[in-house]
C-alpha positions in Angstrom: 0.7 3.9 -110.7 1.3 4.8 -107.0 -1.4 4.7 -105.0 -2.0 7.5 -102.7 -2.4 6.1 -99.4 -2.6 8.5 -96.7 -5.5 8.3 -94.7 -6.7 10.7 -92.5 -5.7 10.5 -89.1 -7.9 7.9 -86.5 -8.5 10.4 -83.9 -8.2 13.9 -85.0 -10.2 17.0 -84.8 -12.7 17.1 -87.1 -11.6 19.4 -89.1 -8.3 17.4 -89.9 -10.4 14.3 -90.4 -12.9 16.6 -92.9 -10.0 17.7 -95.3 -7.9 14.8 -94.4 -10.5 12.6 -96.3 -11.1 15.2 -98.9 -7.5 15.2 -99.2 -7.0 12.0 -100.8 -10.0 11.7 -102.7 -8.0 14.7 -104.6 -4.7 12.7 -104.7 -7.0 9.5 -105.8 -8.3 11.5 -109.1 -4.2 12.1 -109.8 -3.4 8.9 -109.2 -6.0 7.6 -111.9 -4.8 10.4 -114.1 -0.8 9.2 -114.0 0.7 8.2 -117.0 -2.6 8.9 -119.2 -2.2 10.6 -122.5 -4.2 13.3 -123.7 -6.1 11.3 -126.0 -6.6 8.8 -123.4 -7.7 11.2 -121.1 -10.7 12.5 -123.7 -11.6 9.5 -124.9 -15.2 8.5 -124.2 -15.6 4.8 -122.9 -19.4 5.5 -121.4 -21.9 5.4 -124.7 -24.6 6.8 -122.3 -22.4 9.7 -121.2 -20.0 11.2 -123.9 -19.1 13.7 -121.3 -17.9 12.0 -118.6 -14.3 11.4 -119.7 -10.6 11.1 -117.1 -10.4 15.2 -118.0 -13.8 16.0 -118.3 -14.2 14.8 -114.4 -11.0 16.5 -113.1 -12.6 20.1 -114.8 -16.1 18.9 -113.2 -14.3 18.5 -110.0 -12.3 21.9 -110.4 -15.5 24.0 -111.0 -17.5 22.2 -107.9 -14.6 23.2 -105.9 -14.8 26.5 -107.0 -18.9 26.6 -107.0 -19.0 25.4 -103.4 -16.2 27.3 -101.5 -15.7 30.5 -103.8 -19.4 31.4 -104.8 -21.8 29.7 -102.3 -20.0 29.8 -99.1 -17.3 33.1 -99.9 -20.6 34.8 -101.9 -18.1 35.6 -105.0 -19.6 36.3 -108.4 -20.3 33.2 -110.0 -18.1 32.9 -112.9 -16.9 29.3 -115.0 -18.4 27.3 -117.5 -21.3 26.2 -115.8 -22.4 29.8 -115.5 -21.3 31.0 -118.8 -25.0 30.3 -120.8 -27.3 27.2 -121.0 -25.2 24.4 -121.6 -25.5 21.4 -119.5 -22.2 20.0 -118.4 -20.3 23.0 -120.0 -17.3 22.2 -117.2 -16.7 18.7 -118.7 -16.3 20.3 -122.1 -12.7 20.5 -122.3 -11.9 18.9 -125.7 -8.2 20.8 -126.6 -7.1 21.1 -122.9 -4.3 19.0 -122.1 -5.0 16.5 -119.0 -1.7 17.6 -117.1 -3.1 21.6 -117.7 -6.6 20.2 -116.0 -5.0 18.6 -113.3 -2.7 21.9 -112.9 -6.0 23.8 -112.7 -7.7 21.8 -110.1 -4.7 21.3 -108.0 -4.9 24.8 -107.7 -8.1 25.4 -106.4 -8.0 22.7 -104.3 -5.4 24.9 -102.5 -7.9 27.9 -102.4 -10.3 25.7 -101.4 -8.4 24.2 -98.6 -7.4 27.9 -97.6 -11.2 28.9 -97.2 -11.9 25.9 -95.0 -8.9 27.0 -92.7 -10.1 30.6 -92.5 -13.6 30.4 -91.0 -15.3 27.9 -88.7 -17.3 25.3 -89.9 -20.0 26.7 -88.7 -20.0 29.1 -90.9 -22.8 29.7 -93.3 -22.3 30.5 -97.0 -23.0 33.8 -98.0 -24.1 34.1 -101.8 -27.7 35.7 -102.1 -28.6 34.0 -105.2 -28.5 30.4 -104.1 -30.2 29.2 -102.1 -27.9 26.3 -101.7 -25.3 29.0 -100.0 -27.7 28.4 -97.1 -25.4 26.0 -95.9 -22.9 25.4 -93.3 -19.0 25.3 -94.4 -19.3 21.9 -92.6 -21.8 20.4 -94.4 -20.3 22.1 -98.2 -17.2 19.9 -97.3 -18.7 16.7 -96.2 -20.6 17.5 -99.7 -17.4 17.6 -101.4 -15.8 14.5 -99.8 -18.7 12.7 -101.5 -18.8 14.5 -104.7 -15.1 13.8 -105.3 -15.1 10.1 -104.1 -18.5 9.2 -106.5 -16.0 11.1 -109.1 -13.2 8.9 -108.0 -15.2 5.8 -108.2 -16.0 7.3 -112.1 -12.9 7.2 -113.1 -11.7 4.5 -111.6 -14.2 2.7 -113.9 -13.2 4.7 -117.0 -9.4 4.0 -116.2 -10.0 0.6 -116.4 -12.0 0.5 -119.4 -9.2 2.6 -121.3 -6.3 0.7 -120.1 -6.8 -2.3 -117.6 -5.4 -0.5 -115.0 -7.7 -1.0 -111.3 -6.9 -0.3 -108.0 -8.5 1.4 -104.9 -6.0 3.4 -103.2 
C-alpha cells in the first residue's frame, strides 16, 4: 500500500486547509481499500457490529457526503438508502456491490461535494426545511465531515488490520 501523504498546506486560507484535510482523509479510506478483494472487503471482523465492514464504510461515507452537502446544505430531496424506509444502517448494506464500484461511487461524490464547498461561502447556511440539522453553516458541515471521515478512517484502519495485518497511518 501507498500511503497518501499530502497534508494540507501550513499556512493557507482556510478554506484550503478545510478540504485540504478532508482531502486526505478521502485518499486515507482508498488507501485502506488498495489491494482488498471483494470478499475481504465484506467480511465482518467486528462481532458487535456486522455492518461496519472496508465497503460498508466507504458507502456510509458516500451517503454522509451526499446527506450533508446535497440535502442539508443544497436543500435537495433527500434520496439514498438511509431515506429509503426504516432500516438502520441501510447505507452500509451493500452485500453484492463490488468494493472498487463503492469506491467509484464515493469518489464521485466527493467531487460534487468538493464543487458545493467551492461555490458558496462558508458562511453559508444549509437550506433543507425538513432538518433541522440544515441549520448549519457550510463551515461547520465540513469541519463535521473532516471528523466523520477520519473516525471512519481510524475504522478501517482497525478492520484492515484485522483482515490482513496490514497497519499504517498515512
Amino acid at each position: 500500500m501507498t500511503p497518501p501523504r499530502d497534508r494540507p498546506p501550513f499556512v493557507a486560507d482556510e478554506r484550503t486547509q478545510l478540504v485540504g484535510w478532508l482531502d486526505m482523509q478521502r485518499a486515507i479510506i482508498h488507501w485502506k481499500c488498495e489491494g482488498l478483494s471483494d470478499a475481504d472487503a465484506h467480511r465482518s471482523v467486528l462481532p458487535a457490529s456486522p455492518l461496519m465492514t472496508m465497503a460498508g464504510v466507504v458507502s456510509h461515507l458516500r451517503w454522509t457526503e451526499h446527506c450533508w452537502f446535497e440535502v442539508l446544505f443544497l436543500g435537495r430531496p433527500a434520496e439514498g438508502p438511509q431515506f429509503e424506509g426504516e432500516q438502520e444502517d441501510a447505507d452500509m448494506m451493500v452485500e453484492g456491490i463490488p468494493l472498487a464500484q463503492l469506491l467509484e461511487d464515493y469518489d464521485r461524490q466527493c467531487a460534487v461535494s468538493n464543487e458545493i464547498i467551492a461555490a458558496h461561502s462558508l458562511d453559508d447556511v444549509g437550506r433543507h426545511p425538513d432538518f433541522r440539522s440544515a441549520a448549519a453553516t457550510l463551515r461547520w458541515m465540513v469541519i463535521h465531515m473532516v471528523e466523520e471521515t477520519a473516525r471512519h478512517a481510524g475504522h478501517v484502519d482497525a478492520i484492515r488490520e484485522l483482515l490482513d495485518g496490514e497497519k499504517g497511518y498515512y
